[in-house]
N, C-alpha and C positions, 0 to 999 in steps of 0.2 A: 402302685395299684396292682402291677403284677401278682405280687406277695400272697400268700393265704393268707383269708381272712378267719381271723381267730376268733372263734367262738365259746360262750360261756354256754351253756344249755342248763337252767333252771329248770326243775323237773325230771328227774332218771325214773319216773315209772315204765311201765310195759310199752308206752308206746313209743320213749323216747329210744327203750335200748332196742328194738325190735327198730326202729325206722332213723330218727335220727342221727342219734350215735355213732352207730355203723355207716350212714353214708355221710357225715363226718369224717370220721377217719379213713375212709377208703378214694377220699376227696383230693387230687391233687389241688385243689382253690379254697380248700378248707382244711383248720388246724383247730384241732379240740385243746382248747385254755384250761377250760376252769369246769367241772361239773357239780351242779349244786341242788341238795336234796335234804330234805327234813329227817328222814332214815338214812342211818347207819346201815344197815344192811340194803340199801340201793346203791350208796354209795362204795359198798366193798365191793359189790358188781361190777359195779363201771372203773373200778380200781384196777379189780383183777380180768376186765375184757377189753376194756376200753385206753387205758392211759393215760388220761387227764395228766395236765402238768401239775394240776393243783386241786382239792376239791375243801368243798365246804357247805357250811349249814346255812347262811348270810345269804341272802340274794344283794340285797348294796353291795356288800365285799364279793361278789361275784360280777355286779353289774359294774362300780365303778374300780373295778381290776385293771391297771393302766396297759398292762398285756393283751385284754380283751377289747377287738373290735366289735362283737357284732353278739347279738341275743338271742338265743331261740328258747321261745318259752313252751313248756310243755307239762305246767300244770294242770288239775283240773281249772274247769272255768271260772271256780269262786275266787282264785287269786289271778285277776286280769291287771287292774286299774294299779296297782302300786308297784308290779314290777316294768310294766308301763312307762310309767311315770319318772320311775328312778332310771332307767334309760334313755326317754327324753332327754331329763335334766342334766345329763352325761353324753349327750350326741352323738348317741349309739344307736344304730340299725337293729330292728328286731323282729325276729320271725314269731306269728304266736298262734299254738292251734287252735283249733276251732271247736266251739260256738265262740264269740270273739268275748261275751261276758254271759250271765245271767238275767242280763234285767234288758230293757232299751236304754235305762235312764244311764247305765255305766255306761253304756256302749258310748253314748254320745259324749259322756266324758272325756272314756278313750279318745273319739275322732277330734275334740278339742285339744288335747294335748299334744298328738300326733302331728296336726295340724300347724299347731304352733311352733311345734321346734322343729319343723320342715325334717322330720329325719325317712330315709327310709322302712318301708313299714310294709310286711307280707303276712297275710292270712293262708294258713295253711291245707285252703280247698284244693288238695296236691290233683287231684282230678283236671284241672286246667292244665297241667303239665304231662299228662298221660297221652306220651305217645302217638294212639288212637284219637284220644279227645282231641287234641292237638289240629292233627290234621281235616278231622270232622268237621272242626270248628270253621277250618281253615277254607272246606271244600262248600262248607254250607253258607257261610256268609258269603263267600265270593259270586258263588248261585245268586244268592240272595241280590245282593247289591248290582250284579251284573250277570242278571236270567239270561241266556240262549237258548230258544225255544227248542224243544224236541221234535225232530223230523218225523217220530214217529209217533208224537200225542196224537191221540185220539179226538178228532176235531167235530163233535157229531152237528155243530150245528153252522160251524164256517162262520162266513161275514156276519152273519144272521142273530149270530152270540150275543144277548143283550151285555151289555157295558156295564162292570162291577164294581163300585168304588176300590172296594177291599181283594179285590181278584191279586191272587200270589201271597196271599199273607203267612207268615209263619206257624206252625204249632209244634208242638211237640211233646212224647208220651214217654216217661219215665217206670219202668217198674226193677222194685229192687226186692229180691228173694234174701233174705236173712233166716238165722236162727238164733233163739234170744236164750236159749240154752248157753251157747256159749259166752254169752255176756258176763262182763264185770260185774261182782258185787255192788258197787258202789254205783251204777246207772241206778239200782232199784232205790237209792236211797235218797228221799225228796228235798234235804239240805244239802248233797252236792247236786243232784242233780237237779231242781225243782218240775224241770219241766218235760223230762224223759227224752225220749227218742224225738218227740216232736219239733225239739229245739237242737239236741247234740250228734241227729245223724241227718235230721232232713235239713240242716244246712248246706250240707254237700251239694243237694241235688236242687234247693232253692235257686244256689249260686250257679248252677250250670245252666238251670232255665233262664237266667237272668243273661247270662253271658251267652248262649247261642241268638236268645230272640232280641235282643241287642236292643232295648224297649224299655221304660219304665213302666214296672207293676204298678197297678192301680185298685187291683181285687181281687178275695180270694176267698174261696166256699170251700171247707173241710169237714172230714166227717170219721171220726178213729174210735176204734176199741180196744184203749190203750191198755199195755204197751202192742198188743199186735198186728195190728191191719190199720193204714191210715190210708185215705184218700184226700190229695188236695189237690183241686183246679183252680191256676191264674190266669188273670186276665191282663193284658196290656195295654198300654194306651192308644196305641196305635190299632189293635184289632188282635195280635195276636195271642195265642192261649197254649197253657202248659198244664200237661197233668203228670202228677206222682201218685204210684202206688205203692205203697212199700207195706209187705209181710214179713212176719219174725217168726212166724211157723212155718217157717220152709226148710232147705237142706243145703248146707254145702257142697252136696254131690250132684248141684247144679250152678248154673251160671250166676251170680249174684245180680248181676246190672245190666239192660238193654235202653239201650235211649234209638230214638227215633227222631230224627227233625225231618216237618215236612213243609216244604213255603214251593212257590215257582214253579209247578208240576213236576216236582222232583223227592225225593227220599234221600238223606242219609241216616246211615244204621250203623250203632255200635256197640256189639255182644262181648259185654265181662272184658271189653280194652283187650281183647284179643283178637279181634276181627272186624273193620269196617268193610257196609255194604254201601252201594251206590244203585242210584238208578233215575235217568229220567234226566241228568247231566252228561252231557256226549263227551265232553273232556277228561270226565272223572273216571278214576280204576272200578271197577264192577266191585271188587274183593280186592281187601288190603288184611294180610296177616302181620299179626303181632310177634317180636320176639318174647318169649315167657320166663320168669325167676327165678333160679332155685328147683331148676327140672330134673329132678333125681331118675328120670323114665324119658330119659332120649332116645331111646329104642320105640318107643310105644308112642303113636302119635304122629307119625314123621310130617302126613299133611298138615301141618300147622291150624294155627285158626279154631274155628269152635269147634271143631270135629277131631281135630290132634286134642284140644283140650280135653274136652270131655273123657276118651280115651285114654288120657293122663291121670285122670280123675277116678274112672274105674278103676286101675289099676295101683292107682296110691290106696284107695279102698278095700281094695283085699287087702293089700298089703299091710295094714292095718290092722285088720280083723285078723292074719295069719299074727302077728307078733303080737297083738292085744296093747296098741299102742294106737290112741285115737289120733296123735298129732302129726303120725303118720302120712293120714289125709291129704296132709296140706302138701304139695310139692307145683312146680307149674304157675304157679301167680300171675296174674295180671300184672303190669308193669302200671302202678295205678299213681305215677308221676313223685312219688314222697322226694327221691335222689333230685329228680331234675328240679322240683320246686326250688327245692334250698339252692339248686348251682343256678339259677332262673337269679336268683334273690343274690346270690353273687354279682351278677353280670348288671343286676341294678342300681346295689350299693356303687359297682365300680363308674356308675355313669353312661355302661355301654350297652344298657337294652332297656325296657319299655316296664313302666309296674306290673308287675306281675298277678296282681289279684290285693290289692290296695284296703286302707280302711272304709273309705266309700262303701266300696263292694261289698267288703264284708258286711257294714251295718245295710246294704240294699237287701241281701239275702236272709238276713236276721231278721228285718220287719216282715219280709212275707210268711218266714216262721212262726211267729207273733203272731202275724193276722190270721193264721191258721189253726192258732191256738186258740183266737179267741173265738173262731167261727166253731168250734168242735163246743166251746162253753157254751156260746150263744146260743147256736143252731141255726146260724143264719150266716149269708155271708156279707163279707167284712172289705171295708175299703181301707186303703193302706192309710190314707189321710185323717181317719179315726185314732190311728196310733198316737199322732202329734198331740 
């Protein structure tokens, strides 16, 4: 069980050599097998960057390759259910990105099959494995579960405080700055993608609502002008409430992500996975700074955190604009969990740590997507129990 686990990776487009590929091979726990793609020229890519021992157009003869341990799918979402399936059927582990299908009705296929052959199974909401998130997660539910009151809350009314069923309940406020400029062709196109950004990027953040307030969703009222401005508020069973706002006419030359959880008279904060704030928790760090990716401007920035980054960000910016190279831009990253997911999903397959974000989950955050979908048709909002 020591041994890397060998991987087939189905799928070499853009995200696969950008994220998984490379933390593949730069893996001591992981050994790239087989890479398998419908293009010739993806495949010469990952030939001539990557190494593969072997590549091919087959997913069976990728999947049931007696060299390969373990799956990572990373196709688009219309081909879920049958590379799947042909892993199951071969007692293979398989990582597969997200949205988990197109429809509810595959998903629940997927979770049957999944189910059946007990194999390990990760969805790839790498955002659970972010560093930042990590620890947020870590600082907000333990608040959560085990409040210590604030010596210095503000008490205005003492003993006197009428008694509140739902006193301490959680919430929490998502907003994500995108630009849909930069997008893939293929989002705009309604046979891969049917259901736009509503389904293939607010699962991210469906899943992280579901995983801080640690609660089953039970409703959700949305309202979008698609593809750019969506708003969707959940509700939970217990009392708690999450809201996402996510804009695609914004800028890269700003923070992409801030999430906010608030329960217990407490706040945790966490801007673009490079900076957690506290407040209102007396054990907890005030400020936690992130290490950042691919930092071409280690000069610039030295206080870490939102303030080194953004300063990272102006000056990848000119630099930019000085050589007439937009991608430029990009230097400094968020550490946004993609590495640690897949070694997460190692240490699971091996037996020695906990699922990591499971088929469950995935189809938990998929129906709120759904219900959000249909509340944007309807105009009205929608109970998750409507879905069944």
């Amino acid at each position: 069980m020591s041994d890397p686990i060998r991987f087939a990776v189905v799928g070499c487009g853009m995200l696969a050599r950008m994220q998984h590929l490379p933390n593949i091979v730069r893996s001591s726990n992981m050994q790239l097998q087989v890479c398998c793609d419908l293009s010739s020229e993806n495949l010469a890519i990952c030939e001539r960057e990557f190494q593969p021992v072997r590549m091919t157009e087959d997913f069976y003869d990728a999947v049931n390759d007696a060299q390969v341990d373990a799956i990572c799918l990373a196709t688009t979402e219309k081909l879920r259910l049958p590379v799947i399936k042909a892993a199951a059927d071969a007692g293979k582990p398989i990582y597969v990105e997200k949205p988990l299908a197109t429809s509810l009705a595959e998903m629940e296929k997927i979770r049957a099959v999944v189910h059946e052959a007990g194999i390990a199974f990760c969805i790839g909401h790498n955002r659970r494995s972010s560093p930042a998130m990590l620890d947020a997660h870590r600082i907000f539910r333990g608040h959560m579960e085990q409040p210590v009151p604030c010596a210095w809350r503000f008490e205005r009314e003492g003993d006197a405080r009428p008694d509140m069923e739902l006193d301490g309940v959680a919430a929490m406020a998502v907003r994500i700055n995108d630009d849909w400029h930069s997008w893939k062709s293929w989002v705009f196109d309604k046979t891969q993608a049917p259901h736009g950004p509503m389904l293939f990027e607010m699962t991210h953040f469906t899943d992280l609502c579901n995983w801080f307030m640690a609660d089953e969703p039970v409703a959700v009222q949305a309202m979008q002008v698609e593809p750019f401005n969506h708003g969707v508020l959940i509700r939970y069973r217990g009392g708690a409430m999450a809201s996402i706002f996510m804009s695609s006419n914004g800028t890269f030359g700003y923070p992409k992500e801030l999430y906010e959880m608030m329960g217990q008279g407490a706040v945790v904060a966490v801007d673009h996975m490079v900076e957690m704030r506290t407040a209102g928790i007396a054990e907890a760090p005030a400020k936690q700074v992130y290490p950042l990716l691919n930092d071409r401007h280690a000069d610039v920035g030295t206080e870490g955190g939102l303030a080194g980054w953004l300063a990272k960000k102006r000056a990848a910016c000119e630099e930019a604009v000085r050589k007439d190279d937009p991608m430029l831009q990009f230097t400094a990253e968020p550490d946004k969990g993609h590495a640690r997911q897949l070694e997460r999903f190692v240490t699971q397959i091996r037996g020695e740590g906990p699922v990591v974000c499971g088929v469950d989950d995935a189809i938990s955050a998929s129906r709120v997507a759904f219900a959000a979908i249909r509340s944007t048709q309807n105009e009205r909002s929608v109970k998750l129990s409507e879905l069944d």
